[in-house]
C-alpha positions as a printed Julia matrix, in Angstrom:
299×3 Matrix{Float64}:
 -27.88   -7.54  -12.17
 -26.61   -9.59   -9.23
 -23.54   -7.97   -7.42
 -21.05  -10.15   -6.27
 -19.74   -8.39   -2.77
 -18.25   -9.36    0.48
 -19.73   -8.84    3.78
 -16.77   -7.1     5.37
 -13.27   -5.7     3.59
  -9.7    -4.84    5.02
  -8.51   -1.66    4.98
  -4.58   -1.62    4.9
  -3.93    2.25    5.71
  -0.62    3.5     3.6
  -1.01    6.75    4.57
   1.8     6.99    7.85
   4.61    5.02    4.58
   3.44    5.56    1.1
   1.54    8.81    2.13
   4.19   10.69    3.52
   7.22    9.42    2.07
   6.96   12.04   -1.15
   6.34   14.74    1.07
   8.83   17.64    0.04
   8.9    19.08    3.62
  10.31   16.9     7.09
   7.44   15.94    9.0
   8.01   15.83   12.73
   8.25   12.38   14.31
   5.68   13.48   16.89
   3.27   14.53   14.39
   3.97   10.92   12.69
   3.06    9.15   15.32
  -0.23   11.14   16.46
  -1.41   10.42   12.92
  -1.06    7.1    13.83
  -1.9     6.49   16.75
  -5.23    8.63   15.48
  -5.92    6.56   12.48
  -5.89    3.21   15.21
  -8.35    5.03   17.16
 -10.7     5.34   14.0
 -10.35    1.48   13.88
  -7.61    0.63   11.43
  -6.23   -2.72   11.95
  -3.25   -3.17    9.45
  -1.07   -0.34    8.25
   2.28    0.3     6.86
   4.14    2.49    9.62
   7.0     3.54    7.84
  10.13    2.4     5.9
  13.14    1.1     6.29
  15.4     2.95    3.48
  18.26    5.04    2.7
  17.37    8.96    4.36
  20.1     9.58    1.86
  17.28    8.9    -0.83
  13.69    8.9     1.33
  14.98   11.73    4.18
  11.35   11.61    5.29
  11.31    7.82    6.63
  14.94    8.98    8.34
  12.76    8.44   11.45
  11.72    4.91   11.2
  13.59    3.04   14.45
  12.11    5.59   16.71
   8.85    5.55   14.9
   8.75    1.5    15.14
   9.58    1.6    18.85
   6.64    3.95   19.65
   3.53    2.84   17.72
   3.71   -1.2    17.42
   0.74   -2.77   19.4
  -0.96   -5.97   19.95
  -4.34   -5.45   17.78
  -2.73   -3.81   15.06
  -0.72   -5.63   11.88
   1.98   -3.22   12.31
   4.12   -3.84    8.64
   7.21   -1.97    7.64
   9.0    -1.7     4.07
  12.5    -2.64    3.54
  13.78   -2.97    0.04
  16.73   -5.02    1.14
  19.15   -6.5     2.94
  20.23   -3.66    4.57
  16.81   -3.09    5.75
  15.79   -6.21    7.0
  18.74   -6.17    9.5
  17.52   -2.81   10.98
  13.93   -4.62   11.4
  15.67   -7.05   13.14
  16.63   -4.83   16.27
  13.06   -4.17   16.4
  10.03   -5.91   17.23
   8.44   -5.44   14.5
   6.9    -8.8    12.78
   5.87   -7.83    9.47
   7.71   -6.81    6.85
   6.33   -5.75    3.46
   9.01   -5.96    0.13
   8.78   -4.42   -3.29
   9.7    -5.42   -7.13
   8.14   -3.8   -10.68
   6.91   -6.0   -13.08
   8.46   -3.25  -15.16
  12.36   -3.69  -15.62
  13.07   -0.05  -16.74
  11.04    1.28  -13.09
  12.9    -1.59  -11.25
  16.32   -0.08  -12.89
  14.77    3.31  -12.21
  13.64    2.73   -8.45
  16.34    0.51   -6.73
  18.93    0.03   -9.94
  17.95   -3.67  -10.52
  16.3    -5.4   -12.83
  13.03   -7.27  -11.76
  14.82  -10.9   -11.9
  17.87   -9.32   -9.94
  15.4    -8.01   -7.11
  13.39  -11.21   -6.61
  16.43  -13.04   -6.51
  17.73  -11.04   -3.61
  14.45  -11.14   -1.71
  13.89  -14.81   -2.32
  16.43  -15.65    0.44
  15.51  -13.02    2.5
  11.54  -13.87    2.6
  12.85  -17.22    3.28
  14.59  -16.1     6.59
  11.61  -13.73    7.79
   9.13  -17.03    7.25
  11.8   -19.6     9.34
  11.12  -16.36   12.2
   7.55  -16.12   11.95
   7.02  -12.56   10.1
   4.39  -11.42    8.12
   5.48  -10.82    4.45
   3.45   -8.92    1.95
   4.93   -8.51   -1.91
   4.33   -5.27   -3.01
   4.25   -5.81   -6.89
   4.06   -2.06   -8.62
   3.36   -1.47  -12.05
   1.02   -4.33  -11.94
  -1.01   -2.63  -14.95
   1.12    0.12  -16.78
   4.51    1.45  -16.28
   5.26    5.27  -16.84
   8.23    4.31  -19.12
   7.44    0.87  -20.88
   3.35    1.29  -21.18
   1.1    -1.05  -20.92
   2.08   -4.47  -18.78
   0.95   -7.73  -20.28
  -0.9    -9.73  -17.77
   1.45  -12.8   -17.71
   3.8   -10.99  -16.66
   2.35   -9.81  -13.31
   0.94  -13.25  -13.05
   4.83  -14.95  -13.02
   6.05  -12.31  -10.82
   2.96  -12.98   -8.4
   3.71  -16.88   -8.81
   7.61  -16.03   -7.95
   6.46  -14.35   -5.02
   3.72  -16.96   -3.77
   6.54  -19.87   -4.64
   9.03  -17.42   -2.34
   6.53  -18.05    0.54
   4.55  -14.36    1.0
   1.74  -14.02    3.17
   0.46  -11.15    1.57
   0.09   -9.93   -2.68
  -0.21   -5.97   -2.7
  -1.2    -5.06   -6.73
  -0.47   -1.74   -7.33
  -1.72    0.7   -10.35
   0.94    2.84   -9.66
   0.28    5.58  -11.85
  -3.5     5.06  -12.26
  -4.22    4.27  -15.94
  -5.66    0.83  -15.22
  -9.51    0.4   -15.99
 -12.27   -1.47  -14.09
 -12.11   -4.41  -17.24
  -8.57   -4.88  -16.78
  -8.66   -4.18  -12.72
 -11.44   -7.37  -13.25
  -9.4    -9.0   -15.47
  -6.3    -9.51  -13.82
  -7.78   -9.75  -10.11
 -10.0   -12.73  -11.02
  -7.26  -14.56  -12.44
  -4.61  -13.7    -9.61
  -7.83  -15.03   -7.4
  -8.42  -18.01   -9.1
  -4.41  -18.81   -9.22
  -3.65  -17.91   -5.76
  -6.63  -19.28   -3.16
  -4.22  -19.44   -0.76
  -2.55  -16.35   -0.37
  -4.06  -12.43    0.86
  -4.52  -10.55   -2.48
  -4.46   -6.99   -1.87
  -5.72   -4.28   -4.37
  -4.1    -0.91   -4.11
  -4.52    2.08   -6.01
  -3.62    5.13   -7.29
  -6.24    7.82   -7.88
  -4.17    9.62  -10.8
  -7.18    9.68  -12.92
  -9.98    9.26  -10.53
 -10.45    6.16  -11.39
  -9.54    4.04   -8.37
 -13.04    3.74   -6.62
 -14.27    2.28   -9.96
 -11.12   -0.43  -10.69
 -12.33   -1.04   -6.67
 -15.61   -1.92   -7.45
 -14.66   -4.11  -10.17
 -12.14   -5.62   -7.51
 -14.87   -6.33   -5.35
 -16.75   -8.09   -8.19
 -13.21  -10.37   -8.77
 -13.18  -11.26   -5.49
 -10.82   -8.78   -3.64
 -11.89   -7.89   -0.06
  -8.3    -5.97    1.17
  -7.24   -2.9    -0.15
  -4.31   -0.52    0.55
  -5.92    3.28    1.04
  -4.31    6.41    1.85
  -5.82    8.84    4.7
  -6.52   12.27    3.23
  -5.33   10.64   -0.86
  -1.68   10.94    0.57
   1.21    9.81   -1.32
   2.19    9.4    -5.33
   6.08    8.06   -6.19
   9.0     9.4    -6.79
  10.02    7.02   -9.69
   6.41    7.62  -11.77
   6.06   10.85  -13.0
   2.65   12.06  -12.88
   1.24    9.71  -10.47
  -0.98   11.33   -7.61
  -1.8    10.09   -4.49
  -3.16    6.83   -3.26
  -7.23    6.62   -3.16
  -8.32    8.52    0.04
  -9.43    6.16    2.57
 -12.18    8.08    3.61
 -13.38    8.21    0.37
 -12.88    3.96   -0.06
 -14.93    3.77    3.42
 -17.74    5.81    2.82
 -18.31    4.12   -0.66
 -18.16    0.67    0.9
 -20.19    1.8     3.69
 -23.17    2.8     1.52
 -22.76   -0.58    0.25
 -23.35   -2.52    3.05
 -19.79   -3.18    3.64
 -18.17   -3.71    6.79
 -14.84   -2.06    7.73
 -14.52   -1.12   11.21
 -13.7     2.22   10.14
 -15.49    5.07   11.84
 -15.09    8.12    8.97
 -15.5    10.88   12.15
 -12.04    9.68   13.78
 -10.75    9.24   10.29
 -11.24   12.67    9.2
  -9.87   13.66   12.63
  -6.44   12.14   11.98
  -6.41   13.82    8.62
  -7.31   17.17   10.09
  -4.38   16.84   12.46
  -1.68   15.84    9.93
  -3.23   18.37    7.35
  -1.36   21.43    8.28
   2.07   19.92    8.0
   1.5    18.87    4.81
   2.81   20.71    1.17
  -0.62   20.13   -0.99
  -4.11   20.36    0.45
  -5.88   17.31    1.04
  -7.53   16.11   -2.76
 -10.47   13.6    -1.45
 -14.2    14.6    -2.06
 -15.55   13.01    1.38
 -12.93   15.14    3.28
 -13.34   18.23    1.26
 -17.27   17.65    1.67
 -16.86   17.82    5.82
 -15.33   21.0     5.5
 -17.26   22.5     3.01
C-alpha cells in the first residue's frame, strides 16, 4: 500500500479561541496570554487568539482588545473570530490582520448559533470579506457542520461544497472544515476533502476536528491521504460548542503532533514546550485534560 503524505503540515492551534471559549469558569487574561505566548515558544505559527463577540453571550472572550494588543507578533498568523459587523469594527482599532468568520451548512445550527439562516449569514459576510481583502487581511471561512449537524443529521456533501464555493467566490484566503460534533468517518472525511481539493487548488483547505468519538486522528489520516496538510488542533483537547450538544473538545494537539511525528511529518512543533503550555493553563481549567499523549507524560 502506497501512502500518499506530505512532507511537512500546519498546525493552526485553537486552543487560546475555540479551547477556552466553553469554559464555565473566567480565565484570567494573564493566564491567557502565558498560554500563548507558551504555545509560540513550542513553535506554533498560526493560531486563533481569541474572539471578537458579545461577553453578553461568550463572557470568556470579554477580554479580547487587551488580549489582541498583548500577544500579536511578526512570525506568528495571529487570526481572530468575529461573527459580524459589529466585530469587524472592533478588529479595526487593532492591528490585528487576520480575521477568521463562521456560517453552518446546517440552517437549524445557523438559527441556533447566531439566529440566521445560512444564506442570511453569507450574505452579511460577503460584503464584509470584501472590505477586509480591499485592506489586506487574512480571511479564513470557518464552515461548521461540514459533515453532520446535532439537529438536522447527516449533511449532504453538495451542500458543504456550495457553501465552500460561496465562500471561495467571496474571496477567503483560508477554508476551515469542521466535524463539529465528531460523527464524521475517515470514508466520508476522504470523501469530501478530495473533492473540496480538487475544486478549490487555489485556496488553504483546513481540516479541523472534533474528537467526540475518538475518531479525529483517523478522519486526519484519511485527510492526509485527500490531500490536506493544515489542520486546526486544540492544546490539551480544549474546547467543544455551546450550540452542539454532546460535542467534546477539539483533537489535542499534542496528540495530532506526535502521530504526525512518527510519520515522518514535519511540524515545527516541539511536544516538550507543548505539554508545558498545557501544564500551565491546566489548573485553571473545569475538566482535566482528555488527550492520551498528555495523560501518558504524567502517568
Amino acid at each position: 500500500m502506497t501512502l500518499h503524505l506530505p512532507k511537512k503540515v500546519t498546525i493552526v492551534e485553537v486552543g487560546p479561541r475555540d479551547g477556552l471559549q466553553n469554559e464555565k469558569s473566567f480565565i484570567p487574561t494573564e493566564v491567557k496570554k502565558q498560554f500563548i505566548n507558551r504555545l509560540k515558544n513550542a513553535g506554533i505559527k498560526e493560531m486563533e487568539l481569541t474572539s471578537f463577540v458579545s461577553p453578553k453571550w461568550v463572557p470568556q472572550m470579554g477580554d479580547a482588545t487587551e488580549i489582541v494588543a498583548d500577544c500579536l507578533d511578526s512570525t506568528t498568523r495571529n487570526i481572530v473570530l468575529a461573527p459580524n459587523q459589529k466585530g469587524i469594527d472592533r478588529v479595526l482599532e487593532t492591528n490585528c490582520k487576520a480575521v477568521a468568520v463562521f456560517v453552518g451548512v446546517s440552517n437549524t445550527f445557523n438559527k441556533k448559533n447566531i439566529n440566521k439562516t445560512t444564506e442570511e449569514s453569507l450574505e452579511e459576510l460577503k460584503p464584509i470579506i470584501k472590505n477586509l481583502k480591499d485592506q489586506n487581511f487574512f480571511v479564513r471561512a470557518c464552515i461548521s457542520t461540514s459533515f453532520y449537524c446535532p439537529y438536522e443529521g447527516k449533511i449532504e456533501e453538495e451542500d458543504t461544497l456550495k457553501l465552500c464555493s460561496e465562500f471561495v467566490a467571496a474571496g477567503v484566503d483560508e477554508l476551515s472544515i469542521a466535524d463539529t460534533i465528531g460523527m464524521a468517518s475517515p470514508g466520508e472525511s476522504y470523501s469530501l476533502f478530495t473533492k473540496i481539493k480538487e475544486a478549490f487548488p487555489h485556496t488553504l483547505i483546513n481540516a479541523h476536528f472534533h474528537d467526540t468519538r475518538k475518531m479525529a486522528l483517523t478522519n486526519i489520516f484519511a485527510a492526509l491521504q485527500a490531500g490536506v496538510d493544515r489542520f486546526d488542533t486544540s492544546a490539551g483537547g480544549l474546547g467543544g460548542c455551546p450550540f452542539a450538544p454532546g460535542a467534546t473538545g477539539n483533537v489535542a494537539t499534542e496528540d495530532v503532533v506526535y502521530m504526525l511525528d512518527r510519520m515522518g511529518i514535519e511540524t515545527g512543533i516541539d511536544l516538550t514546550e507543548l505539554v508545558k503550555a498545557v501544564d500551565m493553563v491546566a489548573p485553571y481549567l473545569s475538566r482535566k485534560i482528555d488527550s492520551t499523549y498528555y495523560r501518558l507524560q504524567h502517568a
